[in-house]
Structure formats: structure tokens, C-alpha cells
DOMARKE-753765 format. One line per 5 residues: number of its first residue (from 1); their letters; for each residue x negated, y, z negated of C-alpha. Coordinates in steps of 0.25 Angstrom, whole numbers. Each point is the difference from the previous one (the first is absolute). Layout:
N
NUM> A> X,Y,Z | ...;
# end
This chain:
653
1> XXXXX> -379,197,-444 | 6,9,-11 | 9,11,2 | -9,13,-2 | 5,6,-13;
6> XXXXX> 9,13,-1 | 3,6,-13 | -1,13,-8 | -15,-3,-1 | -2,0,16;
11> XXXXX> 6,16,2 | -14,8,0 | 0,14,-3 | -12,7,8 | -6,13,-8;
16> XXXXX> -9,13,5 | -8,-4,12 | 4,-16,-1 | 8,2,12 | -11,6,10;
21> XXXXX> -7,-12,-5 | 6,-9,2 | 7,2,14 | -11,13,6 | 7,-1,14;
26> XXXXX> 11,8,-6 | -7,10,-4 | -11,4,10 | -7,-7,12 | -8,-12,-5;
31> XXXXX> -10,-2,13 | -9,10,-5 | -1,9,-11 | 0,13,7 | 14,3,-6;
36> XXXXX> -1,0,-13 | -11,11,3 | 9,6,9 | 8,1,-11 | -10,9,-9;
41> XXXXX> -3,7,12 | 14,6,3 | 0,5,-14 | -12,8,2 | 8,5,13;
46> XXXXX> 12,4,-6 | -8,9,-9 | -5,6,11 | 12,0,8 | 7,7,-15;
51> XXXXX> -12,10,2 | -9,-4,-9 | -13,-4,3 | -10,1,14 | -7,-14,-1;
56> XXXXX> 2,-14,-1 | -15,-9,0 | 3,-14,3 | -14,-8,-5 | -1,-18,4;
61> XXXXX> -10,-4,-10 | -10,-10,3 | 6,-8,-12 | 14,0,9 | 7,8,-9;
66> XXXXX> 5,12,7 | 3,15,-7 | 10,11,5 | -3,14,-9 | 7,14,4;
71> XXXXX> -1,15,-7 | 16,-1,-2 | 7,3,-14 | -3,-14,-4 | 8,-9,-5;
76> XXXXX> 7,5,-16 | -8,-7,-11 | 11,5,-10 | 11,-12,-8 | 13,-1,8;
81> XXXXX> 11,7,-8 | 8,-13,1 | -8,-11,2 | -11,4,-10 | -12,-3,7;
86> XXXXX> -9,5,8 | 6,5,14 | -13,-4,8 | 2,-14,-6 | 14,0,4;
91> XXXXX> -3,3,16 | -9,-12,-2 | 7,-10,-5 | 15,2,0 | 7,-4,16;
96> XXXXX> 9,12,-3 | -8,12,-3 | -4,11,6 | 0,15,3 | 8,1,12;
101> XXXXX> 12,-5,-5 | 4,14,-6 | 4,8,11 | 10,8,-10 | -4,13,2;
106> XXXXX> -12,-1,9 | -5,-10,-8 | -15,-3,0 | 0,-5,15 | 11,6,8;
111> XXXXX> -5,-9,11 | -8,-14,-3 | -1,-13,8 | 10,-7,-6 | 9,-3,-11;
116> XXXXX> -3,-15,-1 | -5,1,-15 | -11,-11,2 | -11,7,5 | -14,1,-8;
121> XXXXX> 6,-9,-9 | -2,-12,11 | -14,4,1 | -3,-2,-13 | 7,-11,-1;
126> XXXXX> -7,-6,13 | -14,3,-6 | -8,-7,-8 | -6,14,-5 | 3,13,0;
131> XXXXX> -5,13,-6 | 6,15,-1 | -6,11,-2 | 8,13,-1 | -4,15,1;
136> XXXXX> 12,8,-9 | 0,10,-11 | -16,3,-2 | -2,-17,-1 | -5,-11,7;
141> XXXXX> 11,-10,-4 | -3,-16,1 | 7,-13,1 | -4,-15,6 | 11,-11,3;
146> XXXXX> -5,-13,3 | 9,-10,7 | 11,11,0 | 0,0,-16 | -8,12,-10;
151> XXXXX> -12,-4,-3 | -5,13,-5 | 11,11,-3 | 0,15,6 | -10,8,-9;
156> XXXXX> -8,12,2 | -13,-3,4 | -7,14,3 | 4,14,1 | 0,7,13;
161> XXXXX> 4,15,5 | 12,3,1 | 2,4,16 | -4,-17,0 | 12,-6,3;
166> XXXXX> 1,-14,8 | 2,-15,0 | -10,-11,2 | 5,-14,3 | -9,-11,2;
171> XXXXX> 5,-15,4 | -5,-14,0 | 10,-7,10 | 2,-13,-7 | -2,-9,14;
176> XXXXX> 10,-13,-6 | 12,8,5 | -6,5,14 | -4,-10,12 | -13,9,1;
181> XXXXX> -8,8,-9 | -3,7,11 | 6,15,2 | 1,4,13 | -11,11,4;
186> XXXXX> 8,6,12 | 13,-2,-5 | -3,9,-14 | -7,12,9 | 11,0,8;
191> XXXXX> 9,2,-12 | -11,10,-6 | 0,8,15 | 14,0,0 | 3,6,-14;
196> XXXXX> -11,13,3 | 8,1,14 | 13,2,-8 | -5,9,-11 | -7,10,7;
201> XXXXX> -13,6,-7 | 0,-13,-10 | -15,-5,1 | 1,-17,0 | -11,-8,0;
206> XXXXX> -6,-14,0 | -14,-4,-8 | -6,-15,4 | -10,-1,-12 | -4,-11,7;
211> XXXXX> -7,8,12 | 1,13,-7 | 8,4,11 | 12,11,-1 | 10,3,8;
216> XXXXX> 9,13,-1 | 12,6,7 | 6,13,0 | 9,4,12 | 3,15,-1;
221> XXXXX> 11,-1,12 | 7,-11,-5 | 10,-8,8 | -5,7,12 | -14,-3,1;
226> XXXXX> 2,-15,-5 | 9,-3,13 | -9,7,9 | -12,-8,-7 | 7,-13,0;
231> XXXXX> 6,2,17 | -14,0,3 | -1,9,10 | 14,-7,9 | 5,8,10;
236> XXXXX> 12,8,-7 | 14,2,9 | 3,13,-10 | -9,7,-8 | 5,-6,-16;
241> XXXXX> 11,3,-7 | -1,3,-15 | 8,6,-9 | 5,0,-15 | 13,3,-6;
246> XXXXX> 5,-1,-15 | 11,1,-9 | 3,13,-7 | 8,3,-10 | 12,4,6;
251> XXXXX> 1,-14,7 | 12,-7,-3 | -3,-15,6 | -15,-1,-6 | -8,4,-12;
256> XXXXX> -9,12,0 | -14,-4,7 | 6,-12,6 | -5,-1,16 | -10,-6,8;
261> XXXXX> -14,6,10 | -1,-6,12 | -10,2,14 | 5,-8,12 | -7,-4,11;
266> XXXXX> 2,-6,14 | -10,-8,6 | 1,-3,17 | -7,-14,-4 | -8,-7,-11;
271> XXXXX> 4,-4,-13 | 10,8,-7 | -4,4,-14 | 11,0,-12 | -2,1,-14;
276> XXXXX> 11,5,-11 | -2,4,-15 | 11,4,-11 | -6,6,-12 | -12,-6,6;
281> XXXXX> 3,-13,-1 | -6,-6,13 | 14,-6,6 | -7,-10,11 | 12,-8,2;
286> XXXXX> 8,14,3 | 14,2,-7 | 11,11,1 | -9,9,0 | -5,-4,15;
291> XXXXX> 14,-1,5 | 4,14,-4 | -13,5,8 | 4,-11,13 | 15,8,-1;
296> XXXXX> -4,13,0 | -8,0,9 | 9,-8,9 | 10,11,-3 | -7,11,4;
301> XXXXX> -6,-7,12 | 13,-3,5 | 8,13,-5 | -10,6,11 | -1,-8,11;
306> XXXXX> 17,2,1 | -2,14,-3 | -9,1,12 | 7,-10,7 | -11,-9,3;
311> XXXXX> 7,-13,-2 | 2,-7,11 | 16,-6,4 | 0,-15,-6 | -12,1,-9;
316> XXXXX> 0,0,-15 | -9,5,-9 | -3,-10,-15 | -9,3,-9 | -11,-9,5;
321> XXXXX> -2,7,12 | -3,12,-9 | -8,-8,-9 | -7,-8,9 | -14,8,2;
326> XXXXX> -1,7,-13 | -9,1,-10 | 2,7,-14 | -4,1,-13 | 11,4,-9;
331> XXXXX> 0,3,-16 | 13,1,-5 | 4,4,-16 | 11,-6,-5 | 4,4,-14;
336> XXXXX> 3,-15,-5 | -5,-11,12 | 7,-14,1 | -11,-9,5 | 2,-14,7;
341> XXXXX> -9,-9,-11 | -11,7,-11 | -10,2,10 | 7,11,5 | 0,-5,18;
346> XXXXX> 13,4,3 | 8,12,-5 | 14,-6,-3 | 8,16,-4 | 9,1,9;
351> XXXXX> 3,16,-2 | -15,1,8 | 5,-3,12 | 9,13,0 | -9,8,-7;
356> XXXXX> -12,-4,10 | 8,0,12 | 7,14,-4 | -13,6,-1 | -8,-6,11;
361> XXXXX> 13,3,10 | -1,15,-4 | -14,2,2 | -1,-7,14 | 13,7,4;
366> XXXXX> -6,14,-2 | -15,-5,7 | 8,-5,12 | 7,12,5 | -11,8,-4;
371> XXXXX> -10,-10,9 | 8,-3,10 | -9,-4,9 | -6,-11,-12 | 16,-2,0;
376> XXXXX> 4,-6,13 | -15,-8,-1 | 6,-7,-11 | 12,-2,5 | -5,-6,14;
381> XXXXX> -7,-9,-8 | 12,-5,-8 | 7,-1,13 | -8,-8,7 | -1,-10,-12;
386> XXXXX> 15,-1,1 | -1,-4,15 | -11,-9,-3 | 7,-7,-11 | 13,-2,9;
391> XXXXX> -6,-4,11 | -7,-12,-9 | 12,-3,-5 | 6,-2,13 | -12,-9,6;
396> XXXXX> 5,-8,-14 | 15,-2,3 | -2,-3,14 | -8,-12,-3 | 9,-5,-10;
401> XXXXX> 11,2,8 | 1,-14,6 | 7,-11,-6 | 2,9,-13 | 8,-9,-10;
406> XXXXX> 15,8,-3 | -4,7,-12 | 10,-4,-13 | 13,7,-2 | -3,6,-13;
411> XXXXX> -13,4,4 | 1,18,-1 | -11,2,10 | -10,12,0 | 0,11,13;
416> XXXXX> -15,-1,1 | -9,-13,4 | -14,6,-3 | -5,-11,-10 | -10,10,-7;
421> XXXXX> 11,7,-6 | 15,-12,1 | 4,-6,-12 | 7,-11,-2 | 9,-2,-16;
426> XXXXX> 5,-11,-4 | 11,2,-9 | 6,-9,-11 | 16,1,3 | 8,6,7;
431> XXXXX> 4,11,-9 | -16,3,-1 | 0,1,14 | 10,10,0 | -6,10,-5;
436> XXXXX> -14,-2,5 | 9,2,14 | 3,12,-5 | -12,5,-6 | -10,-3,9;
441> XXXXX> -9,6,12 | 9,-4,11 | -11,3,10 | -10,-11,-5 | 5,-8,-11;
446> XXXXX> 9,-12,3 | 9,-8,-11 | 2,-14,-2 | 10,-3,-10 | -3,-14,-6;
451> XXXXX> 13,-9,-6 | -6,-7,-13 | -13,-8,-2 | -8,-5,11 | -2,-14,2;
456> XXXXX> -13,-5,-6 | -9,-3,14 | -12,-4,-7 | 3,-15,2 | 8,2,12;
461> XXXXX> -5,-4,15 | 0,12,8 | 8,-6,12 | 13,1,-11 | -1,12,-5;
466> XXXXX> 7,7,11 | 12,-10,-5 | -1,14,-14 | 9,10,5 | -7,9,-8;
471> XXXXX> -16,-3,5 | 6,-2,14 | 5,16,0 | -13,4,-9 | -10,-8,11;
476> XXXXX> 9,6,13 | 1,15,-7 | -17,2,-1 | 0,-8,14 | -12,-12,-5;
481> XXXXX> 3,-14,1 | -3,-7,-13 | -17,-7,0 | -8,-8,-7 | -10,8,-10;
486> XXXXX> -13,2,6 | 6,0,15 | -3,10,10 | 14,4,1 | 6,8,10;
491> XXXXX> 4,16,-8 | 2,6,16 | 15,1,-4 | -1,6,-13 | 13,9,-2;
496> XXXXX> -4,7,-14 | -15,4,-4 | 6,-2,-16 | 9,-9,-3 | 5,3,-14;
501> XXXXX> 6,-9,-11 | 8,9,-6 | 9,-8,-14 | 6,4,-11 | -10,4,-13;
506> XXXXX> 5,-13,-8 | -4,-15,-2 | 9,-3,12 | -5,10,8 | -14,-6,-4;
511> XXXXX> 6,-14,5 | 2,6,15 | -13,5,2 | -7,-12,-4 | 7,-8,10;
516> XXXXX> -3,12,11 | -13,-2,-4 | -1,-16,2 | 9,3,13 | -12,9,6;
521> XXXXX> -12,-6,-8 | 4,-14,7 | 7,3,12 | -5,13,4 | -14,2,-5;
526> XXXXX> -5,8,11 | 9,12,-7 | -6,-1,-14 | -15,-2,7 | 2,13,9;
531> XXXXX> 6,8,-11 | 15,2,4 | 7,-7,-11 | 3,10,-14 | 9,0,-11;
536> XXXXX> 7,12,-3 | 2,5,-15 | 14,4,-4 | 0,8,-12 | 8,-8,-13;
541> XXXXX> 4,14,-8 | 4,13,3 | -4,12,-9 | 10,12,0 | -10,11,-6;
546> XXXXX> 9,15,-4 | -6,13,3 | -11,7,-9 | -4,12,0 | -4,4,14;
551> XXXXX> 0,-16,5 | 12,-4,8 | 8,-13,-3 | -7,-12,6 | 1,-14,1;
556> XXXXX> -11,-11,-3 | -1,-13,5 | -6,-13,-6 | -4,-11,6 | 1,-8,-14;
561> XXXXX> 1,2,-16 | -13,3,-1 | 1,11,9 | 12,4,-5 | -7,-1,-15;
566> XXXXX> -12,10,7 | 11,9,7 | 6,3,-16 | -14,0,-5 | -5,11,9;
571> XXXXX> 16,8,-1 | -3,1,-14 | -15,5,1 | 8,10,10 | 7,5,-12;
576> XXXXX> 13,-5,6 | 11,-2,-10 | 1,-14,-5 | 14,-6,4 | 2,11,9;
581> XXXXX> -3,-8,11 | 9,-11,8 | -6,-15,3 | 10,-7,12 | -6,-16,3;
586> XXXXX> 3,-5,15 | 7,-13,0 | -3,-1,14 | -4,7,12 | 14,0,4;
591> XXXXX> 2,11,-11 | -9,10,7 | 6,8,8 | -7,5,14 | -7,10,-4;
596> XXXXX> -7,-8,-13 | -3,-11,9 | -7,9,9 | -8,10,-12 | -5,-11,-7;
601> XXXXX> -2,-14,9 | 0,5,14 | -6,15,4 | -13,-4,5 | -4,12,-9;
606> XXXXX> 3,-3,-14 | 4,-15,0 | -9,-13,-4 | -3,-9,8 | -8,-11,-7;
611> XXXXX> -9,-7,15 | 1,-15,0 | -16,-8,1 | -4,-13,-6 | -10,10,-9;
616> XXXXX> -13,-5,-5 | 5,-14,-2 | 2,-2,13 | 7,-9,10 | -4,-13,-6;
621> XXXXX> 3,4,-15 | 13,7,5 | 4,-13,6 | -1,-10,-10 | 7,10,-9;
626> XXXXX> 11,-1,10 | 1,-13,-1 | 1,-1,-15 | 11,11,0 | 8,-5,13;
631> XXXXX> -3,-14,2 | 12,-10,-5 | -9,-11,-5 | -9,10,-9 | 11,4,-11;
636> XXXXX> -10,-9,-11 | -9,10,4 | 9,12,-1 | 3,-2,-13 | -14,-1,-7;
641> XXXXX> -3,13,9 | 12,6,-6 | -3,-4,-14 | -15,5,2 | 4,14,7;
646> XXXXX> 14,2,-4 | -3,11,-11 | -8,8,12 | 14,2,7 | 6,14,-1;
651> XXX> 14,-4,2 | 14,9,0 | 13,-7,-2;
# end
């Protein structure tokens, strides 16, 4: 077979929208199109979020085209004083364009969903049509893309009043990038409900042209009368607590406006309700955000229960006995948001966890003592939680108790054996493993420091591999005996409910986790099935960002170059001085000092955990993989693999 050809002709340079093309689950989800009209429709709410406009009308076409229109300022039709055309074109067809990038002096959108730059500009180039119509300056403004390219260029088509401002988008999903056509009814009101809940007095609504039947939404008590609607008449221990507080402009840790609105609600039983939002962007996978919320209120909870002395002798109050039965719905505003991914699951900003928890702490401080009553509720319910929780725990380390193996020497253990909340790091070397001693939880995480590269175990019987040091310590440390995949095996001694590989951000440290993951995929399957096996995230930069105006030095972390590439990006959006700021690269995780170790890959709060599944390939697929990868007899077929896929590898050496 000839060797594939590598030359100057083989680099390929992709241009505008080639990129979404070509790889679309980078950009959005690709099950279903209802993201990419998400998209248009978190435009149309940070107008009204911006306070212009009271209606967004969302219409599905019988033809399977759907169109979003609201009464905002629409978008401009005039030429961009750089790029020299027409700025509506521009939102639609460049990755990095957009209106919410200014945040210089107020800018257009003080607070939007996002600065990821993609936006619009993936629906379009998702679709196999789109059209624009746009309400501004006394016109009615027109332009139509087809497969995310101009087919006919913005013109005036009409003239209409003046006081007629607005955008109209309408989208023709192209199905070749999504497993179905298909949107999702129920999921796209839930996103329509949930934007007229977090914009009071905004009117949304739905239109099925193919029943005639419309749907509206307007909530004239908010966040309040959502919760209650959605607890569905459960039993409440405390009447709810709401509250909203935000940044003024004598604040010196966050920018004017910044702050979150909450309700709070504990339920004696039933499901618990939660839902969060940052410049209403649904978060369904939670973020900083949540934490801050779980910590205030844990705070407060706990400030008053030792104020009253309520706390019984050998009990200890966590967050989770707080948390445990609550229900919220939060909305938090965070001047410039850092999401986990572009569709925007998980805030990623880890100033929101201060400026959340600060707030929320506050608030409930003040309602406590001026409810005491609602007060020492709460806090017996907290209490009890606590006493349950231990009293579990002990039921667990009585059972494991005999003929428990002697746990390894360099094994730092944690103080609690609640498996809902242990975790377990494996650390590359020694010096690694130093700070994450230092840096760590004590109370429930444990570190293993590992000395070089685990043994390949793919091909090894699982009678010799105890003859490892290193899998012999790993395999006694969680407390499972190594099985065979598929087995019913034995998790009743589990130690650690996470067992995280934690090594360094470079190719070694890429080398260690895949021989982890062979160690558990073959030996210890039972983990990955069951969902206790992840990878941890270091970041590879450090970003030392000067003071500006009223923003306070910071640090920024990057997981890789191209985060690193964003992080400047967005620095000089800010109006940050270029060169001003300081770029420091980690050699290794040794270089980290306690606390970093701590900010970036192990606060529960703010770090990234990436969760280990076999994915929609599954077991068998995964498996053969292996095989190819692992196995000592396949190296034939490593190397046509690797000349087949080696330019997808995003490599740092």
C-alpha cells in the first residue's frame, strides 16, 4: 500500500462558515436542530433583556422551516466601517461577529449569552435556507442565504413606519448535519416558557401553522410564580425564599448591574425542581453559577444554626445536607460569561461563584433571623441530613471492615467514607502529588501519587497484574478486585465514588491517561459502566491579566492554545492593552503550586472533570479500538491508522 502523501498541497485552509461545516459538533448540538434556533432566539431575548422590545413570536412552518421575529431595534443594515460591508451580512456569515463583543462603554449589550462569536453565523451555516427580514430606519430591509452563502444581498424592500423596528429570521434546518430533522416540541416550549419567566412582562409565543394552534406565555410574577407552578402543589417545609441583588457602582469586585435573582424552595418530599440561567442562557448542566447559590446558602444555613446553637455535639453540617431538598430557579447576570462548550450547559466564570454566593448569603442571613421560626426549620432539616448521611456511612465502614487489604503507604486518605461525595486522584509523580496533598479537600478527597507510566494491562492475565506495584496500590486504594468486562462484579467495597486521573496537560501526560484508561476499561469495567471513572483537565496556560479601569487584576486559565488564542481574542474585544498582559505555560503539574491545583483542577466548583463512557460507540466499537491501540501484535495497523488520522491529532510538544 503507498504511503499517503504529505506536502505543501496536503495543508488545507478552511474559510467563513467551512469550519461549522465540516466538523458541526463543535459548534452546536447535532441530534436535533433546535439549537441553531436557539441561537436566533437568544438574540431576540437579549434585546429584550437590553430593553428593547416586548415580543418574540416563534412560527414552525408546515414546509419545516421555522421563523423567530421580535419588535427589537433590528439588526443595523448600514456598511461596517472596516470591513466594508453590510453589517447584517457580517452576523451572518463571519464566526467572529457580533454586537456583544463591545462592552466598552456600555456597549450595545452590557449583558448577552455569551461571547463565543459563532452564534447566528452556525445557523446559517447549518441551513440550507435562510431569509432575514429587518424592521430599522422607516425600512423593511431583505436578504436570503442559501447553504450559508448570499444569494440575494441586503436590499430595501418596502418602506414602513418608523416606530416599526424588529428582526425576522426564518430557517430551513439543512437535516445532512442532524441525526433528525425533527425539532423537539417540548423541549423548544420549555425554552420559550422559560425566556417569558426570566423577562417579566415579555409576551413569547409559539404558532403550529400546521394546527393553527398558538401558544403564549407571559408571567407577571416571574421567578416566583414559575417555582410554585412547577412544585405542583408539594408540601413546602418554609414558605420560598426569593430575592435579587446586583452590582452598583460603587462596587469594587464586580461591574455595575452584575448579580443574580433567585426563589428557593424546600420541599418535605417529591421531586426537587432546579433550573439556572445566566443572561438567559438555559445552563441545564448547572456551572459556577449553581455553586455560588449551594454556598450561600450553606453559609447562611449554617452561620444560623451555630448562632442558635442548634448543632448537635459530633455532627457536621456540608453543603449537601443544605442542598439536599431544594428547589430553585436562579438567573444570574454576569457581564462577560465563560461557558463549558458553545451550547452554553455549564457556566465555566469562576468570579460567579463569589458573586452568587455573596449575594445569596446576605439575603438569607437577613430572612433567617428575621423568621426565626422558618430558621431553626431549615436548620433541623439540615441536621438531620447530617445524622442520616453519617449514620450511612457508618453501616458502609462496618461492612467493609473485615479482611480489608493494608491500604498503600503513599495512599493520602480522605476523612470521610461517604462514596456520594469521596474522591480518589491519581496523580502522575511524586512532586504532582505534593501539591495536590497540599491543595486538596482533606475531608473527602484522597491522593495517589503514581511513579512513571503504568504497565500496558491490555494483554496481561488478570491473575499477574497484582505482580504491578502501581495497579496493585491503585486496585487496593478504590477497594475493587480487578473483573472481566461484562461481569457482575462486586462494587460493595468501593472507597472513592470518583476516581480521578489527574496528569500533566502534555503528550506524556496524554500517554498516562490512556494506559489508565486500558487499566479500568479491561480490568475494571464495572467503574466506567457505573460512571465512577473521569479525567481531570489541567489547564496548560496561565494568563496574568493588569488592572483596568474599575476591573481588578485577574488570572485566566487555558486549557489549550486555543483557549489561550480565545482568552487574548476576548482581552482585546475588552479594550485591554495589547502586550499588557503576561502568558506563563505549566511544564507540569508539579509547577502548580497548592492553590492553583486547587482553583483550576480540583474545587468541585470551578474545575473540569471530563466523565469516562464508552459514548455512542459503544462497548464493542471501544473494544476493538483498544485492541488496535493496545494490542502488541496490531502495530501494522496502528500505523495505517496513524497515517489515516494523524493530522486530526491536536498535539503540544
Amino acid at each position: 500500500m503507498a504511503t499517503p502523501r504529505y506536502d505543501e498541497a496536503s495543508i488545507r485552509v478552511l474559510k467563513g462558515l467551512e469550519p461549522v461545516r465540516q466538523r458541526p459538533g463543535m459548534y452546536t448540538r447535532t441530534d436535533n436542530p433546535l439549537h441553531i434556533l436557539q441561537e436566533v432566539i437568544d438574540n431576540a431575548a437579549d434585546e429584550a433583556l437590553a430593553g428593547h422590545g416586548k415580543l418574540i413570536k416563534v412560527s414552525l412552518h408546515t414546509d419545516g422551516s421555522v421563523s423567530i421575529e421580535d419588535d427589537g431595534r433590528g439588526i443595523p443594515v448600514g456598511l461596517h466601517p472596516e470591513e466594508l460591508t453590510p453589517v447584517a451580512e457580517l452576523v451572518f456569515t463571519r464566526l467572529h461577529a457580533g454586537g456583544k463583543f463591545d462592552k466598552k462603554g456600555g456597549g450595545a449589550y452590557a449583558f448577552s449569552g455569551g461571547l463565543h462569536g459563532v452564534g447566528v453565523s452556525v445557523t446559517n451555516a447549518l441551513s440550507k435556507r435562510l431569509e432575514v427580514t429587518i424592521w430599522r430606519d422607516g425600512g423593511a430591509h431583505e436578504m436570503v442565504f442559501a447553504g450559508g452563502e448570499v444569494q440575494t444581498p441586503l436590499h430595501q424592500a418596502d418602506t414602513v413606519g418608523r416606530r416599526k423596528t424588529g428582526t425576522r429570521v426564518r430557517v430551513w434546518p439543512d437535516a445532512k448535519y442532524f441525526d433528525t430533522a425533527t425539532i423537539p416540541l417540548g423541549e423548544l416550549e420549555h425554552a420559550l416558557r422559560s425566556k417569558a419567566v426570566l423577562l417579566s412582562g415579555i409576551k413569547v409565543s409559539l404558532f403550529i401553522e400546521k394546527t393553527g394552534e398558538l401558544r403564549e406565555w407571559l408571567y407577571e410574577h416571574g421567578l416566583r410564580g414559575y417555582l410554585d407552578e412547577a412544585l405542583n402543589g408539594a408540601e413546602k417545609i418554609i414558605p420560598l425564599f426569593e430575592g435579587s441583588q446586583y452590582a452598583g457602582d460603587d462596587d469594587e469586585s464586580f461591574a455595575l448591574g452584575e448579580g443574580a435573582q433567585w426563589v428557593v424552595g424546600w420541599t418535605a418530599e417529591g421531586p426537587v425542581v432546579r433550573e439556572s440561567y445566566v443572561n438567559l442562557i438555559s445552563t441545564t448542566a448547572g456551572g459556577t453559577h449553581e455553586a455560588g447559590l449551594r454556598d450561600g446558602l450553606f453559609s447562611a444555613v449554617r452561620a444560623f444554626a451555630e448562632l442558635h446553637s442548634l448543632i448537635p455535639k459530633g455532627v457536621k453540617l456540608v453543603a449537601d445536607d443544605v442542598f439536599a431538598r431544594t428547589s430553585f430557579v436562579l438567573s444570574a447576570k454576569v457581564l462577560d460569561p465563560q461557558f463549558q462548550g458553545q451550547i452554553k450547559e455549564k457556566l465555566n466564570s469562576r468570579d460567579a461563584v463569589r458573586l452568587v454566593s455573596g449575594y445569596v448569603k446576605n439575603a438569607l442571613d437577613l430572612w433567617l433571623n428575621a423568621n426565626v421560626e422558618h430558621g431553626r426549620k431549615l436548620a433541623d432539616i439540615a441536621i438531620r441530613q447530617a445524622q442520616a448521611r453519617a449514620r450511612s456511612a457508618k453501616k458502609v465502614e462496618k461492612r467493609k471492615s473485615s479482611g480489608v487489604a493494608v491500604l498503600p503507604g503513599k495512599l493520602t486518605d480522605c476523612e470521610s467514607s461517604d462514596i456520594s461525595r469521596t474522591e480518589l486522584f491519581l496523580v502522575e509523580g511524586d512532586s504532582a502529588g505534593g501539591s495536590a496533598k497540599m491543595g486538596r479537600d482533606k475531608e473527602f478527597q484522597a491522593i495517589l501519587p503514581l511513579r512513571g507510566k503504568v504497565l500496558n494491562s491490555w494483554e496481561v492475565d488478570r491473575d499477574r497484574l497484582f505482580a504491578n506495584n502501581e495497579i496493585h496500590d491503585i486496585a487496593v486504594a478504590i477497594g475493587v478486585d480487578p473483573h472481566a468486562p461484562g461481569s457482575n462484579a462486586d462494587l460493595s467495597g468501593l472507597r472513592y465514588g470518583r476516581i480521578c486521573i489527574l496528569s500533566d496537560a502534555d503528550v506524556d501526560g496524554s500517554h498516562i491517561q490512556v494506559l489508565l484508561l486500558t487499566l479500568f476499561f479491561r480490568h475494571f469495567s464495572k467503574l466506567v459502566e457505573m460512571g465512577h471513572v473521569y479525567v481531570a483537565r489541567p489547564p496548560l496556560f496561565r494568563v496574568d491579566v493588569p488592572a483596568a479601569g474599575k476591573r481588578p487584576a485577574r488570572k485566566v486559565y487555558c486549557l489549550d492554545q486555543a483557549e489561550l488564542d480565545a482568552a487574548q481574542e476576548k482581552m482585546r474585544s475588552e479594550g485591554v492593552r495589547e502586550g499588557s498582559w503576561s502568558i506563563s505555560r505549566f511544564k507540569g503539574l508539579g509547577e502548580m503550586s497548592a492553590t492553583q491545583l486547587w482553583d483550576t483542577t480540583m474545587d468541585p466548583d470551578t474545575r473540569r472533570l471530563l466523565p469516562v463512557s464508552c459514548g455512542e460507540a459503544g462497548v464493542e466499537a471501544t473494544e476493538k479500538m483498544f485492541d488496535m491501540l493496545m494490542g502488541k501484535g496490531e502495530s501494522a495497523q496502528r500505523r495505517i491508522w496513524l497515517e489515516e488520522k494523524g493530522n486530526l491529532a491536536e498535539i503540544d510538544v
